[in-house]
N, C-alpha and C positions, 0 to 999 in steps of 0.2 A: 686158577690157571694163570701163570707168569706167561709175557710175550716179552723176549730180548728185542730192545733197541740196540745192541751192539748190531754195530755197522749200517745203521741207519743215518739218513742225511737228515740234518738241524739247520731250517735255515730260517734265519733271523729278520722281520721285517721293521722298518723302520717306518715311524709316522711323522712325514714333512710339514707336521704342523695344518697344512693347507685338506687335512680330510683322506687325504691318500700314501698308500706305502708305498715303500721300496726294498728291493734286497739289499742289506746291507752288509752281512756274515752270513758265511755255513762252515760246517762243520760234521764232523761224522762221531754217531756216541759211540764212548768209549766202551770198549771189552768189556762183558757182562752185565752193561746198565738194563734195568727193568723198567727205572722211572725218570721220569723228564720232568725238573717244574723250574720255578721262578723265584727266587727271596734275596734280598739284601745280608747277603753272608759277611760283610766287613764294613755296616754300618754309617755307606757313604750315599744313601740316598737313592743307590741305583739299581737295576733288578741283573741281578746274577744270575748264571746257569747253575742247576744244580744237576749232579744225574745221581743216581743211587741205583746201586748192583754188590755185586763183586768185583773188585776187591775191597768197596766201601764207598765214600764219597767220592763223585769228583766235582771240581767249581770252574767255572769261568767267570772272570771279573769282570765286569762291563767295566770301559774304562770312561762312559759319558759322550763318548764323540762318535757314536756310530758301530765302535772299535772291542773288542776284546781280548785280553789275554791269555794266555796258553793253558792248558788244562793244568791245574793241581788237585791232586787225590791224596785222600787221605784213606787209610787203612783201616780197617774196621770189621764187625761183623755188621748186616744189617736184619733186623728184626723181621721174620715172617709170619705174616698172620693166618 
């Protein structure tokens, strides 16, 4: 059984070092995502948003300061088990 995250709120906590978070981004997943995880997609050390649905991928880039860049998706099919 699939549960769409489309139109679900993402929000990002951030660890001040000191033991405790903070909000630091949100965001809403995009159109047809099933799945929400975390990985270094462009090999800079830092944990990226992944979501996976339809219409395929999409990323967001940690940019290191708290901060995030805009969604890019990439097209695709993805694999159902």
């Amino acid at each position: 059984m699939e549960r769409s995250l489309a139109g679900c709120n993402v929000n990002i906590f951030m660890n001040d070092g000191q033991g405790a978070f903070y909000s630091a981004w949100a965001l809403v997943a995009p159109q047809g995502s099933v799945l929400a995880t975390t990985g270094d997609i462009n090999g800079d050390g830092k944990p990226d948003l992944v979501f996976a649905g339809q219409p395929g991928l999409s990323v967001v880039v940690n940019q290191g300061d708290g901060t995030f860049n805009g969604l890019m998706t990439y097209p695709g099919a993805i694999p159902r088990s």
